[in-house]
N, C-alpha and C positions, 0 to 999 in steps of 0.2 A: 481208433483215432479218426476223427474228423478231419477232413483237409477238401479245399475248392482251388477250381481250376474254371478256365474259361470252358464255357459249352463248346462242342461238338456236334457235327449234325448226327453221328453217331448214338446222342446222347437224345434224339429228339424223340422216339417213341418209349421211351424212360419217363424223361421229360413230363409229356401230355399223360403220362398215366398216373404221374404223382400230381398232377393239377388237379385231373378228374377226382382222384382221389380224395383230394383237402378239398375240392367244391364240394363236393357229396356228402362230405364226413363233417367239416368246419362251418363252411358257409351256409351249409343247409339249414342251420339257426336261423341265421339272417334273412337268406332269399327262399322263393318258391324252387322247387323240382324244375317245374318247367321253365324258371327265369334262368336256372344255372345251365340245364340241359341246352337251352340257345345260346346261351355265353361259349360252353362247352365247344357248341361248333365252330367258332372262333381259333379253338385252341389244340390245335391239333397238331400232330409229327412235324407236318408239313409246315404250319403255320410257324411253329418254333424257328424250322432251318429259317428259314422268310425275315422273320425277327433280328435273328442273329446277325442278318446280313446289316442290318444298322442299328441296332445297340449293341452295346456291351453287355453280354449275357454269360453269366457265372455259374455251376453248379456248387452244391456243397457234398459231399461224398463220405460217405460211412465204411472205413476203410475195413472193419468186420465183418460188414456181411455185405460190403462191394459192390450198395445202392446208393442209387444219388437220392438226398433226403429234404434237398432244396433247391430251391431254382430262384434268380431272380438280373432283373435289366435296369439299363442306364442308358439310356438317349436325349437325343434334341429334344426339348420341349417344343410342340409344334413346328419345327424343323428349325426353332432358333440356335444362333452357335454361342448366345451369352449365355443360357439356361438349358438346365434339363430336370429331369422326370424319373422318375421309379418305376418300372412297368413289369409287369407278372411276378410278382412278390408272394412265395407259395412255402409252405414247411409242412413237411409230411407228419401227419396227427400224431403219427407214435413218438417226433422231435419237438412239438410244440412244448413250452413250458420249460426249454433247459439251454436258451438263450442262443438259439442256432440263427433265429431272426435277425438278433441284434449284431450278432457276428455277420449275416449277412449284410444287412445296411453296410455296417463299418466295411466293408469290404467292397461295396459299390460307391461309398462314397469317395 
């Protein structure tokens, strides 16, 4: 069973590992090694707890095998309180394709 809950900072080197993971594995289509590996520094343990302290930051959880499979935020758009943003929106390669994404949106929105 799938099921998401708000993050945890518990949840933060989980977290950066399933990022790294989908930048290396998804987005590496898209961008260089080396463009992801500096984004990467960005997006660390550390970096997540940091995040959470001003968006809303959800995981999605694979109650099977007891991994978090998704990650994804909701904040200020540029610190405005009319608007906001989508930020670190990530689904681990072996969930892509079986609509975990769209459940996340629907869940941030």
């Amino acid at each position: 069973m799938i099921k998401h809950r708000t993050f945890k900072d518990s949840d933060a080197e989980e977290v950066a590992n399933l990022v790294k993971e989908t930048m290396l594995t998804t987005n590496i289509k898209d961008y260089s090694k080396e463009y992801l590996d500096n984004d990467l520094k960005n997006l660390t343990a550390q970096d997540f707890i940091e995040k959470a302290k001003y968006f809303h930051c959800y995981v999605f959880i694979d109650d099977f095998v007891n991994k978090i499979i998704a990650v994804g935020s909701i904040g200020a758009y540029w610190g405005k309180n009319d608007e906001s943003s989508l930020f670190n929106i990530f689904v681990s390669p072996r969930y892509q394709g079986q609509g975990i994404g769209k459940q996340l949106i629907q869940v941030l929105e």
